[in-house]
C-alpha positions in Angstrom: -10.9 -21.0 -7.1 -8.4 -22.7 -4.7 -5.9 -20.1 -4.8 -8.3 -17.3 -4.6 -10.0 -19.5 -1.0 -5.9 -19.6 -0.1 -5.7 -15.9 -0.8 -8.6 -14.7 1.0 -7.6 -17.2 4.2 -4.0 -15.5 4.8 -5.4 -11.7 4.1 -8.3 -12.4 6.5 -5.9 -14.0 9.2 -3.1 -11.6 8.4 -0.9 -14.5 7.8 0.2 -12.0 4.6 3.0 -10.7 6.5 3.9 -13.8 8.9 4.7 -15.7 5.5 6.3 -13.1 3.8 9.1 -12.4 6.8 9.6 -15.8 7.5 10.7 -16.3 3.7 12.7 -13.0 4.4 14.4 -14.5 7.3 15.0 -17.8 5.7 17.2 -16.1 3.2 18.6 -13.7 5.9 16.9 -10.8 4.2 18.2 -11.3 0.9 16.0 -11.3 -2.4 14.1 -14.4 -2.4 15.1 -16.6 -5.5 11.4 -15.6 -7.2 11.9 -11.8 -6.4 14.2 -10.1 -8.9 15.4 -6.6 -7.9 12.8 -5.3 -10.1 10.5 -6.6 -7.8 11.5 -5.6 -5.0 11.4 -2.1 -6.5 8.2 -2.2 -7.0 7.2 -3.8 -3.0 9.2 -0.8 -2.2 6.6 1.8 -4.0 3.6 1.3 -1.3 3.4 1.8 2.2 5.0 -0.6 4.6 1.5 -1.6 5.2 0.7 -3.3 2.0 4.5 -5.1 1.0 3.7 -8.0 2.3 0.7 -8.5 0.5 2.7 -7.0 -2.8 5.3 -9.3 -2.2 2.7 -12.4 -2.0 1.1 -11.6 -4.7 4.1 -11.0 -6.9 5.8 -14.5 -5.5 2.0 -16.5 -6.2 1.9 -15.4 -9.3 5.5 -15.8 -9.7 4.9 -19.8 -8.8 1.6 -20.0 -11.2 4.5 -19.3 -14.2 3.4 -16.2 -15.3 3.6 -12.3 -14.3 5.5 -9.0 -16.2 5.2 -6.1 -13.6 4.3 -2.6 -15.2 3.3 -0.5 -12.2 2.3 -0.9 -8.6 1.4 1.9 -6.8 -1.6 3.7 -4.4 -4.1 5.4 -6.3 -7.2 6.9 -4.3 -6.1 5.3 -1.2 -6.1 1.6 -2.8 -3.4 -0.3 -4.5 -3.2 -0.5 -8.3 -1.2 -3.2 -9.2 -1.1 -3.0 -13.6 0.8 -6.0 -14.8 0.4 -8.6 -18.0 -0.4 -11.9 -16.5 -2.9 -15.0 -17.9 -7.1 -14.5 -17.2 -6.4 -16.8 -14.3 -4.2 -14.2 -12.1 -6.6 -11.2 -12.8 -9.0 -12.3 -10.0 -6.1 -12.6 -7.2 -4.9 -9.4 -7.7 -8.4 -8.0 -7.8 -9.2 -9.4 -4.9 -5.7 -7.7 -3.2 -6.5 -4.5 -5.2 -9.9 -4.3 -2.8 -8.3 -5.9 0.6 -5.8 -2.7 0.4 -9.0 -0.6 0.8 -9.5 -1.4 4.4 -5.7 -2.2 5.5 -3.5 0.5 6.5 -0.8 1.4 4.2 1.6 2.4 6.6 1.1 -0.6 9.3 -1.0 -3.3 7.9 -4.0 -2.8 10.5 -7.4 -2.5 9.6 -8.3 0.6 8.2 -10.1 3.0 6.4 -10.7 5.4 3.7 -9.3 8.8 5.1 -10.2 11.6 2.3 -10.2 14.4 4.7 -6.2 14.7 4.5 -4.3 16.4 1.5 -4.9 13.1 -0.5 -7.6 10.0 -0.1 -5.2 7.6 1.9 -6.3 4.1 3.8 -4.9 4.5 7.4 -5.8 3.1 10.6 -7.0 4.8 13.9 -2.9 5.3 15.2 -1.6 6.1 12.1 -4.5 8.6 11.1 -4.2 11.0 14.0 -0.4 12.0 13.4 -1.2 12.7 9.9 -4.7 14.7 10.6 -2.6 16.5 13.1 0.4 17.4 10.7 -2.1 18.4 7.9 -4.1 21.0 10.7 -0.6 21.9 10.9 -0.2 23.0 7.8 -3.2 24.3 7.3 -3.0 26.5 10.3 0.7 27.7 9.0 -0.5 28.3 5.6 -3.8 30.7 6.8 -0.9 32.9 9.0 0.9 33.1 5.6 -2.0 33.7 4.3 -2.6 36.4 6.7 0.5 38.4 6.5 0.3 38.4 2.8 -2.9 40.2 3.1 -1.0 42.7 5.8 1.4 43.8 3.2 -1.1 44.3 0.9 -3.1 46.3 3.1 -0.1 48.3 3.9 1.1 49.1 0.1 
């Protein structure tokens, strides 16, 4: 229950990402002695949002002694993060699994569930409107195509 009180403290306070780049620059940005490059592989599949808090979770589990990574990735705008790990590390990473559904994959902020894009994605205010612009973007450019087809057709 400690761990899960620590947890919730540094996710609430954001100190997520202070902690982890402060181990980063302590080793000068090289892998951290409990990241392996398989790791760090896996921090690399999600938004730049939520490696911080991929790469906490993987290092406090790492420290509790047990953890063997099968998949982290974003699913329905929340992180999925399948692994084998004892009973005890199941409620920390459900607890990360549902803090990912209201911060911003690609910045960290607060955000929320976006489903109106061309996939459900958690994004915040700033990073939401260049994405809802570039999908009317494509939408528009795909109804001209759309349009022209129907022009040939009309033709022929």
């Amino acid at each position: 229950m400690v761990l899960l009180e620590r947890l919730c403290l540094w996710l609430e306070t954001k100190l997520y990402s202070f902690r982890f780049y402060l181990r980063m620059r302590s080793t000068k940005g090289k892998p951290n002695s409990n990241l392996t490059t398989r790791d760090w592989l896996f921090i690399r599949s999600v938004g730049k949002g939520w490696q911080p808090m991929v790469a906490e979770l993987i290092m406090t589990l790492r420290d509790l002694g047990y953890l063997e990574i099968q998949q982290v990735k974003e699913k329905f705008g929340t992180l999925r993060f399948y692994c084998s790990c004892e009973p005890e590390g199941r409620p920390l990473i459900e607890f990360v699994e549902r803090m990912s559904e209201n911060i911003c994959e690609y910045c960290g902020d607060r955000g929320e569930s976006r489903e109106d894009l061309s996939w459900v994605s958690t994004l915040c205010n700033r990073c939401y409107t260049p994405k809802r612009k570039q999908q009317q973007e494509m939408e528009a450019e795909f109804a001209r195509e759309e349009a022209k087809r129907e022009e040939i057709k009309i033709k022929e």
